[in-house]
C-alpha positions as CSV (number, residue, x, y, z in Angstrom):
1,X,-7.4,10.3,-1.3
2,X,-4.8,7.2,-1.8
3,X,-2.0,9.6,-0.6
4,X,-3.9,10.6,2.3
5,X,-4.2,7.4,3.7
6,X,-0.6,6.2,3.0
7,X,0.1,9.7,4.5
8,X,-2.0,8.4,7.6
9,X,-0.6,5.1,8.0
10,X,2.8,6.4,7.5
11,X,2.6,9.1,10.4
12,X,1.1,6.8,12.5
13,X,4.1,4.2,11.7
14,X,6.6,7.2,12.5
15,X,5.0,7.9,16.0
16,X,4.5,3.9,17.2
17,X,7.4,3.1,19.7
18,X,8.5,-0.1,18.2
19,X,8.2,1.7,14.5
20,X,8.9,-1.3,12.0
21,X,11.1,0.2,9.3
22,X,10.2,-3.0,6.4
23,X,6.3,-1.7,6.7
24,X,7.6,2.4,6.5
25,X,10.5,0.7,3.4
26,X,7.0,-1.2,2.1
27,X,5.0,1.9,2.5
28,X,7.7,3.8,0.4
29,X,7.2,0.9,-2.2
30,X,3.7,1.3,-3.0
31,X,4.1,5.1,-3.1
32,X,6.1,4.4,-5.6
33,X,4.0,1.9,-7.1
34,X,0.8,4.4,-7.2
35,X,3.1,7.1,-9.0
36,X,3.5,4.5,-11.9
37,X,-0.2,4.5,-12.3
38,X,-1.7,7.0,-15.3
39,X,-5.3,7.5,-13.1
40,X,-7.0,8.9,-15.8
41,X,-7.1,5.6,-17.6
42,X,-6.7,3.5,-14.5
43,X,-8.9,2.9,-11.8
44,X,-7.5,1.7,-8.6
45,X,-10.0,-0.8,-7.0
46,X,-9.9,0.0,-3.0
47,X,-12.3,-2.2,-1.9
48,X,-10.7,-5.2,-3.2
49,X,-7.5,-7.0,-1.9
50,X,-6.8,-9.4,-4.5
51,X,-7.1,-6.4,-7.5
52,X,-5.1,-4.6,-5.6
53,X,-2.6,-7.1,-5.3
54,X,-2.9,-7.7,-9.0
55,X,-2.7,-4.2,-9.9
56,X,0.4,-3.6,-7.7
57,X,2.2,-6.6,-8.9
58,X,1.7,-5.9,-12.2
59,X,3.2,-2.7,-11.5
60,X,6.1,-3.9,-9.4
61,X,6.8,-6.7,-12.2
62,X,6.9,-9.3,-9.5
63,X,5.3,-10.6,-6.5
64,X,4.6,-8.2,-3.5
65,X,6.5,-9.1,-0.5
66,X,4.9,-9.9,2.5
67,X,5.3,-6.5,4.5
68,X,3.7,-4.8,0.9
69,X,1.0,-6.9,1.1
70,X,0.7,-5.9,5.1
71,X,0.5,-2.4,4.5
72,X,-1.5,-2.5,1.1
73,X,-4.2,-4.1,3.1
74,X,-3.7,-1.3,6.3
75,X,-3.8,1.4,4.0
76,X,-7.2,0.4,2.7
77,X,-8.5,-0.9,5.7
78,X,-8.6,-4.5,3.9
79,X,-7.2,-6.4,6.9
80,X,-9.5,-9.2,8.3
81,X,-7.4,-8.4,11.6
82,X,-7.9,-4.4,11.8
């Protein structure tokens, strides 16, 4: 279901005329991020945007950039703007 949506977001990126290719390169990052992640052990909390940013930065070792944090939020429909 987590690939789906980044699958989502990322078509929808792709198709946009003024496609933004730091959120597709940020996309790319948390993919990468969420094949780090053992999900048998871990659980992935979508609802909440602060875990998540924890979780991923963890993960990543360091802070999340701005564009991450952008699309982390759009992919889980966590944006107060969306």
């Amino acid at each position: 279901m987590i690939f789906q949506r980044i699958f989502i977001t990322e078509q929808r990126l792709k198709q946009e005329q003024d496609t933004n290719k730091q959120k597709l390169q940020a996309l790319d990052n948390i993919k990468g991020y969420l094949n780090q992640i053992d999900h048998s052990f871990e659980i992935v909390p979508m609802g909440d945007l602060s875990r998540l940013n924890s979780l991923f930065e963890d993960l990543k070792e360091a802070e999340l950039s701005e564009d991450e944090e952008l699309m982390l939020g759009e992919v889980f429909d966590l944006n107060q703007n969306n």
